[in-house]
C-alpha positions as CSV (number, residue, x, y, z in Angstrom):
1,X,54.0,-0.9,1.8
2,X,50.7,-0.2,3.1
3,X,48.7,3.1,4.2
4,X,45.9,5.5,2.8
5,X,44.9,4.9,-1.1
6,X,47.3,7.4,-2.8
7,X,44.3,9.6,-3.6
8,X,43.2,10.1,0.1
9,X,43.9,14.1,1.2
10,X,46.9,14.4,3.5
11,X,50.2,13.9,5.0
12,X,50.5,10.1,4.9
13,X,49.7,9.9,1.6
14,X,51.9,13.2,0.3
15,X,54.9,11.5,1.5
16,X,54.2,8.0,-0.6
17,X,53.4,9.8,-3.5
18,X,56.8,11.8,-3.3
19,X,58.2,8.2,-2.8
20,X,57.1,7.4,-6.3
21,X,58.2,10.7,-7.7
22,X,62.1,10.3,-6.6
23,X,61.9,6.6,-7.5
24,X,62.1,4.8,-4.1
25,X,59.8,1.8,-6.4
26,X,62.9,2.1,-8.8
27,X,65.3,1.3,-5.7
28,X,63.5,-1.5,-4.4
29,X,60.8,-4.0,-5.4
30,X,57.9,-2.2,-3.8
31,X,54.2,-2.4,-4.2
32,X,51.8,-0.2,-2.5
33,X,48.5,-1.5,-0.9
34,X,46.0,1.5,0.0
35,X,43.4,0.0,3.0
36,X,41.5,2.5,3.1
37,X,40.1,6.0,1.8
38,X,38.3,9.2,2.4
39,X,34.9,8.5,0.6
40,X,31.4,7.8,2.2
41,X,31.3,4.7,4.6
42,X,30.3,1.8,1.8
43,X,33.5,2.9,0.1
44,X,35.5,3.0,2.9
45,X,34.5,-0.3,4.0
46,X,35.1,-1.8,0.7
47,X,38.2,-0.5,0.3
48,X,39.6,-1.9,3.9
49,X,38.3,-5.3,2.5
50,X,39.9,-5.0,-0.5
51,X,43.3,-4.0,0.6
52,X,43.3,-5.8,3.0
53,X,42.7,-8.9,0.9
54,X,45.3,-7.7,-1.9
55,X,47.8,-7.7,1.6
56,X,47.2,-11.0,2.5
57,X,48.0,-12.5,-1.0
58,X,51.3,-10.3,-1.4
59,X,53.0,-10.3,1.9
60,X,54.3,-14.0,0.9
61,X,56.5,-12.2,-2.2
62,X,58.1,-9.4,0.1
63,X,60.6,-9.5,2.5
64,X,60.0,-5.8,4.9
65,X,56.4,-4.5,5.1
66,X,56.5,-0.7,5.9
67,X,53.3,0.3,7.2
68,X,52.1,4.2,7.5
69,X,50.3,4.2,10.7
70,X,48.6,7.2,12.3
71,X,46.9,7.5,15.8
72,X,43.4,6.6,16.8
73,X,41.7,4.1,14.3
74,X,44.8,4.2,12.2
75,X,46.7,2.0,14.8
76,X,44.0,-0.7,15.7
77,X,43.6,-1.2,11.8
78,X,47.5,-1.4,11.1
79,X,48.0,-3.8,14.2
80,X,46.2,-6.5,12.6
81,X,48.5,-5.7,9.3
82,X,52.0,-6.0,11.7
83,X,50.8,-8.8,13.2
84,X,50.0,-11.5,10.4
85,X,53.0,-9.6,8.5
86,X,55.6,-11.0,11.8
87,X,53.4,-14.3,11.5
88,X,54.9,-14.7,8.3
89,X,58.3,-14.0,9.3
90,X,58.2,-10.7,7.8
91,X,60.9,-7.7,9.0
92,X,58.0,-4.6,9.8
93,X,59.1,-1.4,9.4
94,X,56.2,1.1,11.1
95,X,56.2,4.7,10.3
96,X,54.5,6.9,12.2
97,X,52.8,9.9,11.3
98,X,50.2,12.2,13.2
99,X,50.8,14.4,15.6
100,X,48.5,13.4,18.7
101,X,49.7,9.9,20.2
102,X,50.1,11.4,23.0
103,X,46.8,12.7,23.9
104,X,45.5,9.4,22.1
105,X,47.4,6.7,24.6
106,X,46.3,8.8,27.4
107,X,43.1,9.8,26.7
108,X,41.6,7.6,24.8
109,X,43.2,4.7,25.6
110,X,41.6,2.3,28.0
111,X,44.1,0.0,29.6
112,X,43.3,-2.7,26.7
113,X,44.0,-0.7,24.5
114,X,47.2,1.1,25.6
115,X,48.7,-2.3,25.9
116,X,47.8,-3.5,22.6
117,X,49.2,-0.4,21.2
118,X,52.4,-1.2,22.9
119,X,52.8,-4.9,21.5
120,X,52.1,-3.2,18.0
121,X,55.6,-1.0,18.6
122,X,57.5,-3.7,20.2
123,X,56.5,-6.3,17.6
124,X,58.1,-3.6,15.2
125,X,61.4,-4.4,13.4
126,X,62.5,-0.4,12.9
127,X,60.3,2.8,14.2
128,X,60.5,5.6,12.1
129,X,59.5,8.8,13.8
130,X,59.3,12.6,12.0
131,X,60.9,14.1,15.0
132,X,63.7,13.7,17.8
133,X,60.7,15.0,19.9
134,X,58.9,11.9,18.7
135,X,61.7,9.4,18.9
136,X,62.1,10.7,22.7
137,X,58.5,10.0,24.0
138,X,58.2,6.1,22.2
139,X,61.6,5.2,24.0
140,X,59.1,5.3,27.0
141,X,57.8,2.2,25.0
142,X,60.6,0.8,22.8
143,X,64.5,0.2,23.0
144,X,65.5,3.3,21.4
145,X,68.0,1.6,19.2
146,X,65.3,0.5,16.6
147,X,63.9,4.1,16.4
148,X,64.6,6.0,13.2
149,X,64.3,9.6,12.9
150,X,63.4,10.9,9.0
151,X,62.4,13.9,8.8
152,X,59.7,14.7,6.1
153,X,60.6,16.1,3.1
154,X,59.5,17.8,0.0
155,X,60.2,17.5,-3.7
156,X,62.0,20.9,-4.6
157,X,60.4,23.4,-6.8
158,X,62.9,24.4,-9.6
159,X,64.2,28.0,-8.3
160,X,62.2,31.1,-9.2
161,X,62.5,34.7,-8.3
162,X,60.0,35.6,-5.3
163,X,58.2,38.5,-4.3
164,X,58.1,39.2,-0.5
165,X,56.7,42.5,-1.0
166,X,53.1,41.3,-1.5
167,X,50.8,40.8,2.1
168,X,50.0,37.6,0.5
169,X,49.1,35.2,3.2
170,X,48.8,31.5,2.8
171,X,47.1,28.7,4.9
172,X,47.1,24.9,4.2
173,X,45.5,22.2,6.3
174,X,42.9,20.7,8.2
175,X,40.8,23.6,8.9
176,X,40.3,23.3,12.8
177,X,41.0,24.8,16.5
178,X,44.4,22.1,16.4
179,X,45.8,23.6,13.1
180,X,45.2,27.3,14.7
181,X,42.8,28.9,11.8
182,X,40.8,30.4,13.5
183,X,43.9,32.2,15.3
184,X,45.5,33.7,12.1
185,X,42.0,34.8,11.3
186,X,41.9,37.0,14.8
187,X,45.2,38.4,13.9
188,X,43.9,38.9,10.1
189,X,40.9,40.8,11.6
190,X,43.2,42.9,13.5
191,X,45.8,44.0,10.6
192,X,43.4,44.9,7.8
193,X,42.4,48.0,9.6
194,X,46.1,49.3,8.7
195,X,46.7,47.1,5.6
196,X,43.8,47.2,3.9
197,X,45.6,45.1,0.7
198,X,46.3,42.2,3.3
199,X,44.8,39.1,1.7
200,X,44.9,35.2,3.3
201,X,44.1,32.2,1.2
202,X,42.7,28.6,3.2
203,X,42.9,25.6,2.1
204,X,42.1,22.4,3.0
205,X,39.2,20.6,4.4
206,X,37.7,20.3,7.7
207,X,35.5,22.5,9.1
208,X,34.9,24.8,6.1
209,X,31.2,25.8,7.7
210,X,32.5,27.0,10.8
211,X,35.5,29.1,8.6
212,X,32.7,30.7,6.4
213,X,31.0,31.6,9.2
214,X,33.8,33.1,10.8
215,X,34.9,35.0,8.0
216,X,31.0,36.5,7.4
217,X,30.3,37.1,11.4
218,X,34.4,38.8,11.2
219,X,33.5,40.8,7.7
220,X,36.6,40.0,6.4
221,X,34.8,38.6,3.3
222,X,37.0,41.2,1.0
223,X,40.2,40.0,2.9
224,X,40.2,36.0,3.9
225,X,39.3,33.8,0.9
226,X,38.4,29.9,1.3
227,X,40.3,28.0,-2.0
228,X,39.0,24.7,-0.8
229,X,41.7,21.9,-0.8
230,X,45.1,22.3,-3.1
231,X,47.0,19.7,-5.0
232,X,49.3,19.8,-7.8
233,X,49.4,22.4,-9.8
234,X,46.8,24.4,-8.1
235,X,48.8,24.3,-4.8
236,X,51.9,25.0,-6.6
237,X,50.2,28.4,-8.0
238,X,49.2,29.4,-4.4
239,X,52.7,28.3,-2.8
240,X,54.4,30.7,-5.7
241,X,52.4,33.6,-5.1
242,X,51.9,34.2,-1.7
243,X,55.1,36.0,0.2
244,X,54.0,34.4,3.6
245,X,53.0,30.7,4.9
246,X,51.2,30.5,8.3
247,X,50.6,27.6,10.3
248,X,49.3,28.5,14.2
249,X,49.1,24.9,14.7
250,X,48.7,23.6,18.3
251,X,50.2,20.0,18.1
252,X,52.5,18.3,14.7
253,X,55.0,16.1,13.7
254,X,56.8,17.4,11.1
255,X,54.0,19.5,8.6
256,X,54.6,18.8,5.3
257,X,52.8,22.7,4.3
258,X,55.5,24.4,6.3
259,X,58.9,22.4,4.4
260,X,56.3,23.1,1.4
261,X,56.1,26.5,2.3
262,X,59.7,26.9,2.9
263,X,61.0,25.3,-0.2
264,X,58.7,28.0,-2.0
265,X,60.4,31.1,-0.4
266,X,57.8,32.1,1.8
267,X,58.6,34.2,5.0
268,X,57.3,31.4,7.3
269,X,55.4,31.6,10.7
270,X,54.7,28.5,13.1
271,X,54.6,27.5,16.2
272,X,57.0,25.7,19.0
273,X,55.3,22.3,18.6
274,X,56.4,18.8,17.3
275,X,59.5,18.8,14.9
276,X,58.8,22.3,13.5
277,X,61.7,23.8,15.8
278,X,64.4,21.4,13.7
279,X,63.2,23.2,10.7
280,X,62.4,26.9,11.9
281,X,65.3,29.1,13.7
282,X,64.0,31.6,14.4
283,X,64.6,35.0,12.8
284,X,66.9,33.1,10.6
285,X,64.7,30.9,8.4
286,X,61.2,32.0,9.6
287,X,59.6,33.4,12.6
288,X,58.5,30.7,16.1
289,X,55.9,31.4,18.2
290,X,54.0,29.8,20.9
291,X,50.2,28.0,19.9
292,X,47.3,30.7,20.3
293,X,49.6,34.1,20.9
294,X,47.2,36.1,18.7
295,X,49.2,39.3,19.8
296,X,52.5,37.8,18.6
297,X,51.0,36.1,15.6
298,X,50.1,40.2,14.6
299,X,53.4,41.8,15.8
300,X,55.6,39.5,13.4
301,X,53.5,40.2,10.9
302,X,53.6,43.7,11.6
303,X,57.4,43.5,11.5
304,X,57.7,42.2,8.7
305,X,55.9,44.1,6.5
306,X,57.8,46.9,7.4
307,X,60.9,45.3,7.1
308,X,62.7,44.3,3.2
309,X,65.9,43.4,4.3
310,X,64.7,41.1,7.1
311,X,61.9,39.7,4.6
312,X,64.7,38.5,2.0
313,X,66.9,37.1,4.5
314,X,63.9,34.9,5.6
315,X,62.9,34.0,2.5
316,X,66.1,33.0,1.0
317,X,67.2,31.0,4.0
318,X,64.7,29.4,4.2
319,X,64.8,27.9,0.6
320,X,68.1,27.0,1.2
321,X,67.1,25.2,4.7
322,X,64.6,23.1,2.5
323,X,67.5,22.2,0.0
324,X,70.5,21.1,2.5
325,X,68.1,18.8,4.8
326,X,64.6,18.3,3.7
327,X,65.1,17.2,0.6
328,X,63.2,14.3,-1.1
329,X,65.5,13.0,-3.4
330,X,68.3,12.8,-0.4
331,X,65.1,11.5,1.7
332,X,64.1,8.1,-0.3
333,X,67.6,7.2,-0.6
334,X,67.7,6.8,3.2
335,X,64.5,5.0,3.4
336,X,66.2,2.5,0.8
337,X,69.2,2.6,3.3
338,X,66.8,2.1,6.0
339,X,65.6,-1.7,4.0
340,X,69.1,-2.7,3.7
341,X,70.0,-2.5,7.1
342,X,66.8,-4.3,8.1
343,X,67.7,-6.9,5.4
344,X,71.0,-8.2,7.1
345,X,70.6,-11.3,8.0
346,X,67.3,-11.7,6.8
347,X,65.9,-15.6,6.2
348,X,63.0,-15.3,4.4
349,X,60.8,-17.9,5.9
């Protein structure tokens, strides 16, 4: 398996690590190869050396190489990895993360480069893809038959009683106009005047500058508080004792921070985008509205602080979404069902 080194801030790396906690290296022989990381550019460069001079003295031993891939640099980087992996008569499994292909193929993309991103997918044994949405645009590319959907998952907090009576707001993620910020921050601006004990937590990294600033030129200094990026335990305190998790995001796959959010009881508020509607009914699990509705983003929220009954419907349904179809444990095991299938008739060469 290759991707981000396990220490590297994010999705990709959030769902290998929950590989390793439910055991998916128990399963099956597996051995992880980070290629690259988020440090300055010498240590970035030495790490892409490095793993990818660890790959080309393991990739003998395996039989399926399952490559995290993302878009932009992530895909020119992981085609060389797919490509001496199929030399090898390896079965390649790519898993794709991210939430912009779209915008990256045809943008970005001159015509070089879209077609070498589409011999990278059809030189793919299996596609897995974090959405139906997802799995519907790359049949443009592929034969759908060798696309996967898995939905991300999370690794379940042991239950715990939780208060939704707290104005508690919580925000984790890339701090940026995509993730929508800078939106719940309007809406923030807009409810203190009549809830004065309204308090939002950010985290993550990004454009923290431009956040501070906003938050000083807003004066919401006493009401929106930066708590830099979470992991671990520290995201585990924030995650318990907020009563609401927020993401205004623009574009997504399938956001780890809202099944995060979700598993943790929070009344949860996102947007219409990427696989977030498979997880979200709305005013049954969490509240759906569309990217940049300010005005929306500040009636929910006015709703629902005015409402306990709704509040505890949303929050315990949406625990229990988390535990019947996102769950980690239940996850892995089809990723290991995933390699078996890919195995049949495999002749190691």
């Amino acid at each position: 398996m290759v991707g981000p080194d396990l220490s590297v801030k994010g999705g990709m790396t959030t769902v290998v690590n929950g590989y390793y906690e439910c055991g998916l290296d128990k399963l099956v022989d597996m051995r992880f190869i980070g290629t690259t990381n988020d440090k300055n550019m010498v240590s970035k460069a030495f790490k892409m050396l490095k793993g990818f001079m660890s790959f080309l003295f393991s990739v003998k031993k395996y039989e399926i190489v399952h490559i995290h891939m993302a878009s932009e640099f992530s895909v020119f980087r992981k085609g060389l990895y797919i490509r001496i992996s199929k030399k090898r008569g390896k079965k390649v499994i790519l898993h794709l993360h991210g939430a912009e292909y779209d915008h990256f193929y045809n943008v970005e993309c001159n015509e070089k480069r879209k077609k070498y991103f589409r011999r990278n997918l059809e030189l793919a044994d299996r596609i897995i893809v974090l959405s139906e949405e997802w799995k519907d645009y790359f049949k443009s590319f592929v034969d759908g038959k060798k696309i996967t959907v898995l939905h991300n998952a999370i690794k379940l907090p042991p239950d715990f009683e939780k208060n939704t009576d707290t104005k508690r707001l919580l925000f984790l993620g890339r701090i940026g106009d995509r993730k929508g910020v800078f939106d719940l921050i309007e809406a923030v601006g807009r409810l203190v005047k009549d809830y004065p004990e309204l308090h939002l937590c950010v985290g993550g990294d990004g454009e923290v500058e431009k956040l501070k600033t906003v938050i000083r030129e807003k004066n919401l200094e006493n009401y929106v508080e930066y708590i830099g990026w979470t992991g671990g335990e520290k995201k585990d305190k924030y995650l318990r004792e907020a009563s609401y998790y927020i993401l205004p995001s623009y574009n997504e796959g399938m956001p780890m921070s809202v099944l995060e959010g979700m598993g943790y009881k929070n009344i949860t508020i996102s947007t219409d985008v990427g696989g977030i509607p498979q997880v979200i009914q709305n005013g049954e699990n969490g509240v759906i509205i569309k990217p940049g509705d300010t005005d929306r983003l500040e009636a929910e929220l006015r709703g629902l602080f005015e409402d306990p009954v709704l509040r505890g419907k949303l929050s315990s349904n949406a625990r229990k979404t988390i535990e019947e179809k996102f769950d980690l444990d239940k996850n892995v095991k089809k990723v290991a069902e995933i390699y078996e299938t890919e195995l049949s008739g495999y002749e190691e060469n």
